[in-house]
N, C-alpha and C positions, 0 to 999 in steps of 0.2 A: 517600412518602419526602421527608423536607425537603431542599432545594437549598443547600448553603452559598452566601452571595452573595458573599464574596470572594475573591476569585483563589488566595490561598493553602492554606483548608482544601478547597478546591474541585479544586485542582489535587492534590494531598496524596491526597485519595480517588480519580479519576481512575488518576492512574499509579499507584498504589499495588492498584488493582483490575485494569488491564492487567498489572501485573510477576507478579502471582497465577494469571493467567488463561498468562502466557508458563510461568511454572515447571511448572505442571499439563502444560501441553502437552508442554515437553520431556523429562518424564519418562515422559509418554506416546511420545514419538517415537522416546525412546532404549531402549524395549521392543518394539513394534511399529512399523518404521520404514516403513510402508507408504505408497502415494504421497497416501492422503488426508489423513495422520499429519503429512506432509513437508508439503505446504500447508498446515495448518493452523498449522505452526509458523512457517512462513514471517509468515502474515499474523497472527500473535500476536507478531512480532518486529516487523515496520512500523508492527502499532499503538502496539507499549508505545514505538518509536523515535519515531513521530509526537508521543506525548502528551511525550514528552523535549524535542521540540522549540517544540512550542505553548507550552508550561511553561519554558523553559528560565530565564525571568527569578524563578522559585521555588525552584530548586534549586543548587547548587552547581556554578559551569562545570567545575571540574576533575574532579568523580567523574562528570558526564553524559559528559563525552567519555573517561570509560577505559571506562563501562558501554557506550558509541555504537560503542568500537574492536571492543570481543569480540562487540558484536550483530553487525558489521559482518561477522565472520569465522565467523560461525555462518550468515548470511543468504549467505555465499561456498559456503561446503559444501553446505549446504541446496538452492543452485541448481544445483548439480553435479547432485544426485539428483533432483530435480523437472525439470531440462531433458531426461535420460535418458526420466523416467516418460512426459513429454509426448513425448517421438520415439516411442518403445512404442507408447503410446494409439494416435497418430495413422498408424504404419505399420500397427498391426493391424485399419487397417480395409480396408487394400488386400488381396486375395483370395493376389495374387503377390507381396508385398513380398519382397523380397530376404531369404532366410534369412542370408544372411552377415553382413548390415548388424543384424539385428535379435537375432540372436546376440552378437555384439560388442557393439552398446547394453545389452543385458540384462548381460554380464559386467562392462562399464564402470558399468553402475547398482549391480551388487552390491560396487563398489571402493568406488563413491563413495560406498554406503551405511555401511561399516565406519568410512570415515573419519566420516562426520556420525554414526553413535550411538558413538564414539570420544570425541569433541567433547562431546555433549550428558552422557554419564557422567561425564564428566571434570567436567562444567559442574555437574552434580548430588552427585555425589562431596565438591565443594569447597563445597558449600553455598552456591554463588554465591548462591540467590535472597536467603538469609538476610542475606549481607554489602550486598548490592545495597538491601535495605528498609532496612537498620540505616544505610548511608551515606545512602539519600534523605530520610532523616528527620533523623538525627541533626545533616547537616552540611549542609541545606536551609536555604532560606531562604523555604519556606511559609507557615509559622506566621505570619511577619511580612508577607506579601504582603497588605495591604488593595484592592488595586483591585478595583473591582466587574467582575463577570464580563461585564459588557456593553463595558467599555471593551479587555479583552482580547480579547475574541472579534473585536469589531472593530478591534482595531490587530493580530492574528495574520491575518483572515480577509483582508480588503481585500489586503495585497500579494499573497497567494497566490493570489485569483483574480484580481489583472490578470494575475498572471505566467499563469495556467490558460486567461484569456481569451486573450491573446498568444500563447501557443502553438498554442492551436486555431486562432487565426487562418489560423497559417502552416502547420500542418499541413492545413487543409481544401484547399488550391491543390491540382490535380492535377500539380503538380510537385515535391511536398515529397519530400522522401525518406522511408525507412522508419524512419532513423531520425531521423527529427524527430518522427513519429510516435510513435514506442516513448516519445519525450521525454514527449509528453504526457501518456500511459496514466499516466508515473511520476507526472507532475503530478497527475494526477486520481486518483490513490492517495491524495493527499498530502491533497488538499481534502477527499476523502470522509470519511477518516480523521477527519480533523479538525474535517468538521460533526458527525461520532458525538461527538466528546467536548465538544463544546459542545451538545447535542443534550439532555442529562439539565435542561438550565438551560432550553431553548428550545423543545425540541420540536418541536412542527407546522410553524413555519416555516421549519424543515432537512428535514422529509420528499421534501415533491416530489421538492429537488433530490438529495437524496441518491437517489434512485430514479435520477432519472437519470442523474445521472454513472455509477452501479454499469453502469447501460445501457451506458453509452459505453466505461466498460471494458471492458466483458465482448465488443463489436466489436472494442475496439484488443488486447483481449488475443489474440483469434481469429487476429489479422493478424499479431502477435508471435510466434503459437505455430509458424504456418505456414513466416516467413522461417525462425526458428530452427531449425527441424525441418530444411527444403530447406537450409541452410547444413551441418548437422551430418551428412547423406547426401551432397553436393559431397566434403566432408573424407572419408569412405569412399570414392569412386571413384566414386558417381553414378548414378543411375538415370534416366534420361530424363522417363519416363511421369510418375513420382509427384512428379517434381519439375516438370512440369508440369502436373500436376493442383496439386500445391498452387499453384502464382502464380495458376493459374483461381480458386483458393477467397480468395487475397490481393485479385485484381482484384474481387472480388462483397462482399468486406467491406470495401474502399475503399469503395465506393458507398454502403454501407451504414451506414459511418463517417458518409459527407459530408451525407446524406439526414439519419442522427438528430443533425447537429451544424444543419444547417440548422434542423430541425425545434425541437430542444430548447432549442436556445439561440444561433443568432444572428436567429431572428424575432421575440424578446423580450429585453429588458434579464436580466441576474441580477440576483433581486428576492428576496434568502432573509433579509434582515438585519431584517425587521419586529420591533419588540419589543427592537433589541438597540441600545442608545445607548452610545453615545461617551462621555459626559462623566457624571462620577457626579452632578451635579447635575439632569441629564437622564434620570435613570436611571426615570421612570416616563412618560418622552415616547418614542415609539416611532420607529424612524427604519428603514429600510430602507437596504440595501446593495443600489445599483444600477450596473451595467456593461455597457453593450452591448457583445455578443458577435459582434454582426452585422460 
């Protein structure tokens, strides 16, 4: 498949393939609202939101931020039913969880579920996806975006991983808080995201690191799921045991955090930018995006 090289028809196919891939989802979600359904839409909303935002210099500020208000409120709902699913999961693995707590979660997930396929019918009903393609197109400013994709990837990527470097920074100290943490997992959403849709131009030299960041989430999300979980049992009355089992499993994925941030990436610079030049006149000299993370 040919690459467009300029930023505009480049970006144009991108979001226009996430807003496809989002509508499918929520028509999916708004039938069977089950908790794979509910994540799946989740992360079909942060991509097409990511690619709104990489892109934002191709499309019209005013219609990205009314599409950015109603993802925003979809992605609020959305979290309702996905933090229930995650308390579920994770109490049904204790043998004695608390019938009361897990009742009450289960009745609270079927609220919050009415309300999020409510939301999504309504979202489908009105043909949103429809008005949503016809406004990024028609009242874009793609068509006319000539920068080469190499000057955008790197004027998008570079702030977002000092800001990603900075954060792990201050999250690897054994005194950050949790949520300094949880800051990063967003951050690291945000880059991963991000190397996907420069990725179709670039390929192999976004592999690795997107392997690993995915890594690093997938620890920071363990530790998010666990505070969230032990907060949302506090607010029912408490249960001693599983709320200290879970900080035992928060305490073993800090470690496990700090080990694959050492390991991934403050022993080495981030080095993923090969191939991707700054300047259109440089566009066949290859340059590397480098940051030490140490």
């Amino acid at each position: 498949m040919l690459i467009a090289n300029d930023t505009g028809p480049f970006a144009a196919e991108q979001v226009g393939g996430l807003l496809r891939r989002l509508a499918y989802q929520a028509g999916r979600t708004s039938k069977s609202p089950h908790a794979g359904e509910v994540h799946d839409l989740r992360v079909s909303v942060r991509r097409f939101s990511q690619a709104l935002a990489a892109f934002e210099s191709s499309f019209s500020t005013q219609e990205v931020k009314s599409i950015k208000r109603r993802l925003k409120k979809i992605m609020r709902i959305a979290g309702d039913v996905r933090d229930y699913d995650i308390a579920i999961e994770v109490l049904s693995r204790f043998k004695s969880a608390p019938a009361a707590i897990l009742t009450s979660f289960r009745k609270r997930r079927k609220e919050a579920e009415r309300d999020l396929t409510a939301a999504l019918r309504h979202w489908v009903e009105r043909r949103t996806y429809s008005k949503w393609r016809a406004a990024l197109e028609s009242r874009g400013r793609g068509g006319v975006n000539h920068d080469p994709i190499g000057v955008t990837a790197m004027r998008t990527l570079e702030p977002m991983l000092e800001e990603f470097v900075g954060r792990g920074k201050r999250a690897v100290s054994p005194k950050a808080s949790i949520d300094r943490i949880h800051r990063l997992r967003i951050e690291a959403k945000k880059v991963r995201y991000t190397l996907e849709l420069f990725a179709p131009a670039y390929g192999a030299p976004f592999d690795g690191w997107m392997e690993r960041i995915k890594a690093l989430q997938d620890v920071l999300g363990a530790i998010s799921d666990c505070e969230s979980v032990r907060e949302m049992i506090e607010r029912q009355g408490g249960d001693r045991r599983i709320e200290s089992a879970l900080r035992r499993r928060v305490s073993k994925k800090l470690g496990e955090f700090r080990q694959l941030w050492a390991d991934s990436f403050a022993r080495a610079p981030i080095d993923i930018g090969a191939g991707v030049s700054r300047k259109p006149e440089a566009a066949s000299e290859p340059r590397a995006l480098r940051l030490a993370a140490g």
